[in-house]
Structure formats: C-alpha cells, structure tokens
C-alpha positions in Angstrom: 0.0 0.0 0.0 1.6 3.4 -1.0 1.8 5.3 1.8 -0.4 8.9 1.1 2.3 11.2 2.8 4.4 10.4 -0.5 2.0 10.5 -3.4 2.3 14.1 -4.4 6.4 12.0 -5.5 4.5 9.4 -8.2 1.9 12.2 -9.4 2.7 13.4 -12.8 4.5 16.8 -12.7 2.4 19.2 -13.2 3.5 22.5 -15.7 4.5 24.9 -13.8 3.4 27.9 -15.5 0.2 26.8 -15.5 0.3 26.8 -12.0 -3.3 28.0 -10.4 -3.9 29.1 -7.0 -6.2 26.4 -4.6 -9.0 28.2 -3.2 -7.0 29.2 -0.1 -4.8 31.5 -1.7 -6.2 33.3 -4.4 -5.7 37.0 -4.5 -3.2 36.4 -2.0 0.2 38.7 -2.5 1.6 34.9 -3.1 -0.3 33.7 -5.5 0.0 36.9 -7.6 3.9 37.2 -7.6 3.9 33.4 -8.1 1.7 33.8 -11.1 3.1 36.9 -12.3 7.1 35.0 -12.2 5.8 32.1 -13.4 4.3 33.6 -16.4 6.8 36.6 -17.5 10.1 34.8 -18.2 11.5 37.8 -19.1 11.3 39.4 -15.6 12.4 36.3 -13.9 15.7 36.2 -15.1 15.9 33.1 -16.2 15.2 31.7 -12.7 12.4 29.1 -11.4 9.9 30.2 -8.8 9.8 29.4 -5.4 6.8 27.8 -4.1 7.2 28.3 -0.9 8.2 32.1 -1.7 7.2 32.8 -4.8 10.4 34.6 -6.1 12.2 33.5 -8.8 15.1 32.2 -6.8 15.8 28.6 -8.0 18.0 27.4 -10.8 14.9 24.6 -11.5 12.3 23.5 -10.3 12.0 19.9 -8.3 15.9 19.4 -8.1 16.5 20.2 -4.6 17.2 23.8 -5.4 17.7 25.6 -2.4 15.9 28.9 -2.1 18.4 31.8 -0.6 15.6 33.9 0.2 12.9 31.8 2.7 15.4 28.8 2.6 12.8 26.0 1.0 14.6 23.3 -0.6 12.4 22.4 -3.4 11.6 18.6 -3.6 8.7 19.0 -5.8 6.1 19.2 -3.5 3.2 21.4 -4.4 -0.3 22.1 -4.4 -2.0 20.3 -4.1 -0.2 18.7 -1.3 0.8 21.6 0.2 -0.7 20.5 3.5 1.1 17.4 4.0 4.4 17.7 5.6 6.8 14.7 3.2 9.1 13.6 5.7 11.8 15.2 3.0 14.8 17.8 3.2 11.8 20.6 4.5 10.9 20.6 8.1 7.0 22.2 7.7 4.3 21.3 5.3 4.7 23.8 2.1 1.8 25.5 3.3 3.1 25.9 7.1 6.7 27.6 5.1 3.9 29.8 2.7 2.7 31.2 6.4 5.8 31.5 8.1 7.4 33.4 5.0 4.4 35.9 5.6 5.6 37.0 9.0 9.9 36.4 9.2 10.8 35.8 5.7 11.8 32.2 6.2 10.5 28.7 6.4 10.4 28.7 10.3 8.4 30.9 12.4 10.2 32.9 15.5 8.9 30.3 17.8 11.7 28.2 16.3 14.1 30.6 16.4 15.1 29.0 19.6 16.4 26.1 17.5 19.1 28.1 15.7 22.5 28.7 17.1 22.7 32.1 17.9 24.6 33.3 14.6 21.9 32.0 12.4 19.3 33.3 14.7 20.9 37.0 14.2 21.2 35.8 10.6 17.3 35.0 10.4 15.4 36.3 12.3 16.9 39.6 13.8 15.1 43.0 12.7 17.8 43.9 10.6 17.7 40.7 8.5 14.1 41.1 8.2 14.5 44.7 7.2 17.0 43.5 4.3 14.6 41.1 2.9 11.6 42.9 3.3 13.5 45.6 1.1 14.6 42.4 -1.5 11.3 41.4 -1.6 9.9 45.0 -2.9 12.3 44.9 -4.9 11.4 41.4 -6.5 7.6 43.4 -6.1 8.6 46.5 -8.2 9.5 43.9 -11.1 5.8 42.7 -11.9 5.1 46.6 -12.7 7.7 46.8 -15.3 7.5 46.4 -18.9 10.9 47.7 -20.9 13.8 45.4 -21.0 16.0 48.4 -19.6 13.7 48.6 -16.9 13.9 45.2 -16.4 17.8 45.1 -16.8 17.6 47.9 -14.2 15.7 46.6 -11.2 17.6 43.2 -11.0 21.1 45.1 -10.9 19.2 46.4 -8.1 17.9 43.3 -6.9 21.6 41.6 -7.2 23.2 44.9 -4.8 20.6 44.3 -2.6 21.5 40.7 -2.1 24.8 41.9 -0.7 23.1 43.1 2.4 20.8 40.2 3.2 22.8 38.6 6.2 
C-alpha cells in the first residue's frame, strides 16, 4: 500500500506555469507574484519560482534547489499537497513555510528561532535581517510593474546589490 504522505512523488509533474492558486490563496500577495514569475520569463531572469516564496530564486524547479531567500529546498512538493508535511529535506508542510514566510521571511516561524545557534538566529530572524529582505522582496515586487527590458535590466542590478546586504 503506498503510503499517502508520499504520493504528491508518483503524481505526474504538473507544468508549472500553469500553476493556479487552490481556493486558499487566491488574490493572496503569493499567488499573484507566483503567477506573475511564473508567467513573464523575461522578468524572472531566467530563474524558477519558489513555491514556498514565490520569487524566482531557483535554478529549476524539483531538483532540490535551495531557495536563498525563505530557505525552502524544493523537492517538488506542491499544491495540491501543500498541507502534507513529506518527511523530505523541508521541516513544515509547504503551506506551514507559505505562512511563516508571511511573517519572518523564512521557512520557520520565531517560535523556532530557539532552535538556531545564535549566529543563524541573528542571521534570520533579527530586525535587521528582516528589514534587508523585506527591502529584497519590494524589490522582486517592483518587477511585476515593469514592462521595458531596460527597466527590467535595471531593477535586478538592483535586486543583485541588494543581495549583498541580506545577512
């Protein structure tokens, strides 16, 4: 008997740029960037979205990319079986990291900041980390209102100096 924790793994794969929001998050800030990334190739830079996230910071999709930005490492796993936490490299469920992104910018919440050694608590959940990716993720925002490739061009070099101050 397969066991249902796992089936999302023997599903067929489903295109991601056809990606649709389940009932839960549509007309979420989410599901808008993650359409928006998924669908304009030319603002994404050539990279994969996050779906934990939903910026385009994976080389691929479903390769155990690891996102630098909320720190999801993408097994595959996505709606619709975001709820069930896989047992895989990811500690939460992808909906639990969707939720905890919201409020530190991470997969973990600050109740598990405990967990960290005290560098990587500075490192993730401090104010000033936060600060630096809330300002990255603006950034990412300002993209999806964009429409010249100068423009485009622009706001990553932006996006890329900005990098260099997320702890």
């Amino acid at each position: 008997m397969k066991d249902e924790a796992f089936r999302w793994l023997s599903e067929p794969r489903q295109c991601f740029s056809d990606w649709e929001p389940p009932a839960a998050l549509r007309g979420s800030s989410f599901a808008k960037r993650r359409m928006f990334f998924e669908r304009h190739e030319t603002h994404s830079k050539g990279n994969a979205v996050c779906p934990a996230c939903g910026y385009p910071t994976l080389r691929y999709r479903n390769g155990y990319d690891y996102c630098s930005l909320c720190h999801w490492e993408d097994d595959g796993q996505d709606d619709p079986w975001a709820d069930q936490p896989n047992g895989g490299p990811n500690d939460h469920s992808l909906s639990e990291a969707r939720r905890n992104f919201r409020d530190t910018y991470c997969v973990w919440s600050n109740d598990e900041a405990k967990d960290f050694s005290p560098t990587n608590q500075e490192r993730l959940f401090s104010e000033a980390a936060q600060r630096e990716k809330r300002i990255l993720c603006s950034l990412y925002d300002g993209l999806m209102d964009l429409q010249e490739a100068r423009d485009i061009e622009k706001q990553w070099e932006l996006i890329e100096k900005q990098w260099k101050s997320v702890p």
